[in-house]
Each structure stands twice: as structure tokens, then as C-alpha cells.
C-alpha positions in Angstrom: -84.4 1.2 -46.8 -87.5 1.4 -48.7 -88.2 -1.5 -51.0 -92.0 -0.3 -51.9 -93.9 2.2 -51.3 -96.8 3.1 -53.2 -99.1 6.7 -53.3 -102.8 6.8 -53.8 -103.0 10.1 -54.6 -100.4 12.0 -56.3 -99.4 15.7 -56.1 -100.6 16.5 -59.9 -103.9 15.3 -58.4 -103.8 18.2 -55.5 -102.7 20.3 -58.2 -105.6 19.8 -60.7 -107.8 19.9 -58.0 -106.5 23.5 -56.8 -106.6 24.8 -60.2 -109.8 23.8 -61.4 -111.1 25.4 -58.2 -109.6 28.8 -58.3 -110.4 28.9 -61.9 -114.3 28.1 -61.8 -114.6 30.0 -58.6 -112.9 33.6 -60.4 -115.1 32.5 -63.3 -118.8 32.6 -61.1 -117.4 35.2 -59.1 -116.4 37.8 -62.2 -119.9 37.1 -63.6 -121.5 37.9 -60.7 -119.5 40.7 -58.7 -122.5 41.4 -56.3 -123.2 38.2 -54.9 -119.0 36.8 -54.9 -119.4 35.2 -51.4 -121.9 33.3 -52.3 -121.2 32.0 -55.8 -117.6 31.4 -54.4 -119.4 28.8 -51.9 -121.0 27.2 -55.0 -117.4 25.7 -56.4 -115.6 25.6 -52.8 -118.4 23.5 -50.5 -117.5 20.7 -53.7 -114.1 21.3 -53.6 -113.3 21.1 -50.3 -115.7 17.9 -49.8 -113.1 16.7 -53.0 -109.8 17.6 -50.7 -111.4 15.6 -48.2 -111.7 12.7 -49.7 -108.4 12.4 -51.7 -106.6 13.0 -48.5 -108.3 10.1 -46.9 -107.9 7.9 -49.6 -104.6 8.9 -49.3 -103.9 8.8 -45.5 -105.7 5.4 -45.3 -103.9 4.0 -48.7 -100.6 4.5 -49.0 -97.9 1.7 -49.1 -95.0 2.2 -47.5 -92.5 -1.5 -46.9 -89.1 -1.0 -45.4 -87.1 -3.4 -44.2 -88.2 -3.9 -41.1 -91.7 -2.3 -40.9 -94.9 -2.4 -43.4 -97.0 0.4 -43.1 -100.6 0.5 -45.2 -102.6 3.7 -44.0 -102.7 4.2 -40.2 -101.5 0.3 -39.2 -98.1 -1.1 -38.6 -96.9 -4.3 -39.3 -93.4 -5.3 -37.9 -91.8 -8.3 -40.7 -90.6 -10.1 -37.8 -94.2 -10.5 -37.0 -94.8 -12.2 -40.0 -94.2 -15.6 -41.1 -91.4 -15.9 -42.9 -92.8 -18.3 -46.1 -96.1 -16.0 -45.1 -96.6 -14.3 -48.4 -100.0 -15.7 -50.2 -99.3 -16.7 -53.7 -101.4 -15.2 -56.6 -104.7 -16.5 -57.2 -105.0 -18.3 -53.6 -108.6 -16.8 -52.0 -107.7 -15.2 -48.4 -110.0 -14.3 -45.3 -108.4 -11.6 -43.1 -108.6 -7.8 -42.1 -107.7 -5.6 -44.6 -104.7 -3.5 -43.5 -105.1 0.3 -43.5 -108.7 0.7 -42.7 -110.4 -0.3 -45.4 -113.9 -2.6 -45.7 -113.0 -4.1 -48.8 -110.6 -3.3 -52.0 -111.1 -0.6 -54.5 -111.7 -0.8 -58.3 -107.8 -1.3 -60.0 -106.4 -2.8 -56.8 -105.7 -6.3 -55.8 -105.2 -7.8 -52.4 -101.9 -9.8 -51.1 -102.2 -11.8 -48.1 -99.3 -12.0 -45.5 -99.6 -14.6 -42.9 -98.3 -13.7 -39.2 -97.2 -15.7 -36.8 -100.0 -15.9 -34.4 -101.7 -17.5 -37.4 -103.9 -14.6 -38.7 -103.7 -13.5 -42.0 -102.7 -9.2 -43.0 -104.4 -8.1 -46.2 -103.0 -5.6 -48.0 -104.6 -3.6 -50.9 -102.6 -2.7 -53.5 -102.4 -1.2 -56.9 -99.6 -3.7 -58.2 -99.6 -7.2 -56.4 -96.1 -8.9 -58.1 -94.0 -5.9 -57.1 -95.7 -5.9 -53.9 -95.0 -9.5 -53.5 -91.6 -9.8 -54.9 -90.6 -6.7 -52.6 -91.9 -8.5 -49.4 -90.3 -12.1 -50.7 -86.9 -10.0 -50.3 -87.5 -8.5 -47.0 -88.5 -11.9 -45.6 -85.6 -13.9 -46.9 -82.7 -12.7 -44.4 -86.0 -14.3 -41.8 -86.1 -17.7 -43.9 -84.1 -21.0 -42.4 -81.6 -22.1 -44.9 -82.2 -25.0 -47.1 -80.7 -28.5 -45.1 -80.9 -31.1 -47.9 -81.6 -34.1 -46.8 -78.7 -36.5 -45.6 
């Protein structure tokens, strides 16, 4: 089950994208009927460079947490490799790898920390850090020891 996922780039993105594109390229082209191959190149070399990078903002961004897996771009990690009290509160400054392949967070993103087992700590870049922590909070409850009060 899916308990948050989150997508960098959304389809009305694409879609802007390809319209603005075929539009400005039949515009250059209509005005200049003898040279169409190369005012075509003018709007398409910019466009595709554009396609380029929102699919690898994309690929490298997206959030996906299920139950037993947390996947940020092209890395995996398991929730039974994290520790189960792992998840950094708010405001807390943490050192650590950002998941997903990034070199350090974006402009309107925040970064949650989830410590692992072996003692590392998983960053994770992300557009909205309470749903992001509350979501991982309830996949690593089931993981939590039960509360023993004292005797």
C-alpha cells in the first residue's frame, strides 16, 4: 500500500511543454517556409534540452513510501532497514547522503532525515516534510517495541 508518494514533475508540465513547442515551431516554420528544417531546430534543440531535464528531475525526484520499501529517485530503502524511532524531528540539523542522487536540496524542498540501523543517516528531499514524516511515523510503528511501563 502506498502511504506517500510524491511527483516532481507533473503530466500538465509535459503537456505545456509539448504545446508551447509545436506551436512556436509551426509559427517559425509558416514564416519561413524555405528554410523550415532549420527554424524547426531553433525551438526543438531548447525543447528537447527542456524534456531532458524535467525527466531527470523527475526520475531522480520522485517519492514513492510503501509499506515496506521507500523509494526516492533510483535508491531503495527497505523500512526494516531503518531504525524504528529513526525519523529526525523537524528543525534537528542532519549530516548524511541525500537519497535519490541529488548533491544537495532544491529551492521549495525540505530534507527529512531517517536513521538506519547500521547507524548512518538517509536524507530524503521532499516538497512537504510533515506528511512525509507523519507517513513514515505509520509505517514504522508496526517495527516499534511496545510501551513496558515501569513496575
Amino acid at each position: 500500500m502506498v502511504r506517500y508518494q510524491e511527483v516532481r514533475i507533473s503530466a500538465r508540465a509535459w503537456w505545456i511543454l509539448l504545446s508551447v513547442t509545436i506551436v512556436a515551431t509551426g509559427l517559425l516554420v509558416a514564416s519561413a517556409p524555405g528554410e523550415a528544417v532549420l527554424v524547426a531546430l531553433i525551438v526543438l534543440i531548447p525543447a528537447v534540452i527542456a524534456a531532458i531535464t524535467m525527466w531527470s528531475v523527475g526520475f531522480y525526484g520522485n517519492i514513492t513510501l510503501t509499506d515496506d520499501t521507500l523509494r526516492v529517485g533510483r535508491h531503495q530503502l527497505r523500512v526494516t532497514d531503518m531504525h524504528p524511532y529513526g525519523v529526525v524531528p523537524a528543525g534537528e540539523r542532519v549530516d548524511g547522503k541525500i537519497m535519490g542522487g541529488a548533491y544537495g536540496s532544491t529551492l521549495g524542498t525540505n530534507i527529512v532525515g531517517i536513521q538506519r540501523h547500521d547507524g548512518t543517516t538517509a536524507l530524503v528531499e521532499t516538497r512537504d516534510p510533515d506528511a512525509f514524516r507523519t507517513a513514515l511515523q505509520q509505517v514504522l510503528a508496526p517495527h516499534q517495541a511496545p510501551y513496558q511501563p515501569p513496575a
